[in-house]
C-alpha positions in Angstrom: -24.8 84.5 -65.7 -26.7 81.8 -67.4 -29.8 79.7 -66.0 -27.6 76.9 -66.6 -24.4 78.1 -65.1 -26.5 79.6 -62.0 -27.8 75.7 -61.4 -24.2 74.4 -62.1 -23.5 76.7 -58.8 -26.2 76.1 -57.4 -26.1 72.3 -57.3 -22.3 72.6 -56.5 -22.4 74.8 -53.4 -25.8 72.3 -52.4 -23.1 69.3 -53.0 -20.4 71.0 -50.6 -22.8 72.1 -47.9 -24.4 68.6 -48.0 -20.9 67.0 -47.8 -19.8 68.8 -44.9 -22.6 68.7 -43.2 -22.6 64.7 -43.7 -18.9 64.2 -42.3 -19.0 66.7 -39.1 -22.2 65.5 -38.0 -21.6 61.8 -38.0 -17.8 62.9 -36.6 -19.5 64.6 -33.9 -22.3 61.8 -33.2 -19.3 59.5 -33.0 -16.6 61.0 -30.5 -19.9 61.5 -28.1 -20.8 57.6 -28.6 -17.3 56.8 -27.7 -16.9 59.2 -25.0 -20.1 57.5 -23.4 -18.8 54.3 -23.8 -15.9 55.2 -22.0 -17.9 56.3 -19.1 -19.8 53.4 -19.5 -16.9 51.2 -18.8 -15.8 53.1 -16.0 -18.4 52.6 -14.2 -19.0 49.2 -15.1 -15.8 47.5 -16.3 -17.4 43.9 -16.0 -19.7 44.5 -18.9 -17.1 45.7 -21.1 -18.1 43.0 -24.0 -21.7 44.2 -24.1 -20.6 47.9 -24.2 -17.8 47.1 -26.9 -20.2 45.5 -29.5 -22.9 47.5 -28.8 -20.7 50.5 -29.3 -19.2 48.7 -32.8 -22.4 48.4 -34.3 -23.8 51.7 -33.3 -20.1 53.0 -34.7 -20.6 51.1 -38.0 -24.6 52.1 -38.6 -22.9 55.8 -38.1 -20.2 55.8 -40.2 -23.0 54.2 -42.8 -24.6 57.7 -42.9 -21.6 59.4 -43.8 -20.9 56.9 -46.4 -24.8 57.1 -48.1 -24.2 61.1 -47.6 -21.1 60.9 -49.8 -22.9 58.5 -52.3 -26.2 60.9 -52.7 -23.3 64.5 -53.0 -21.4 62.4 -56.1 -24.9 61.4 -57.6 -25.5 65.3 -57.2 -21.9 66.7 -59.2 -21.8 63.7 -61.8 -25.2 62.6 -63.0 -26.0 66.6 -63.2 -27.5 66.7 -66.5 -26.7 70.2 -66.9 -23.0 69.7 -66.1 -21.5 68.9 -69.3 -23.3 72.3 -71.1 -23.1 75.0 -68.9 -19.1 74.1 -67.2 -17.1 73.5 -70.5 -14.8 76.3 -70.3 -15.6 79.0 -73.4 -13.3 78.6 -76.6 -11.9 81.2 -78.4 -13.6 82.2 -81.9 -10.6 81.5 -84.2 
């Protein structure tokens, strides 16, 4: 295998990792925000419209992670200045 196909690959599997990574974390880091907000308001149902926005905006700087995460793994496969040498498929010598 090539240098060049080797950090095709390379950059790929980086760009999957990263990805997944980026969407199970910020999954995760959500479900336990809402899940303490729900135990928030159970114990405290008067101050549901403190706990509501402050849960929104926590939700929405979250779900901005993901979002930069899935900006920086495109940057990764597209602008890969190796990508358009090393993964053309081989043509046949006719």
């Amino acid at each position: 295998m090539s240098d060049l196909s080797t950090f095709a690959l390379a950059s790929t599997v980086v760009a999957v990792l990263g990805i997944s990574l980026g969407v199970m974390l910020p999954a995760v880091a959500m479900g336990w925000a809402i899940s303490r907000a729900m135990e928030a308001l159970s114990r405290q149902p008067e101050a549901e419209r403190s706990i509501m926005r402050t849960l929104f905006i926590g939700l929405a700087m979250i779900e901005s992670l993901a979002i930069y995460v899935l900006v920086i793994v495109l940057i990764v496969l597209f602008r890969n200045p190796f990508s358009n040498i090393c993964c053309l498929a081989p043509q046949a010598d006719y």
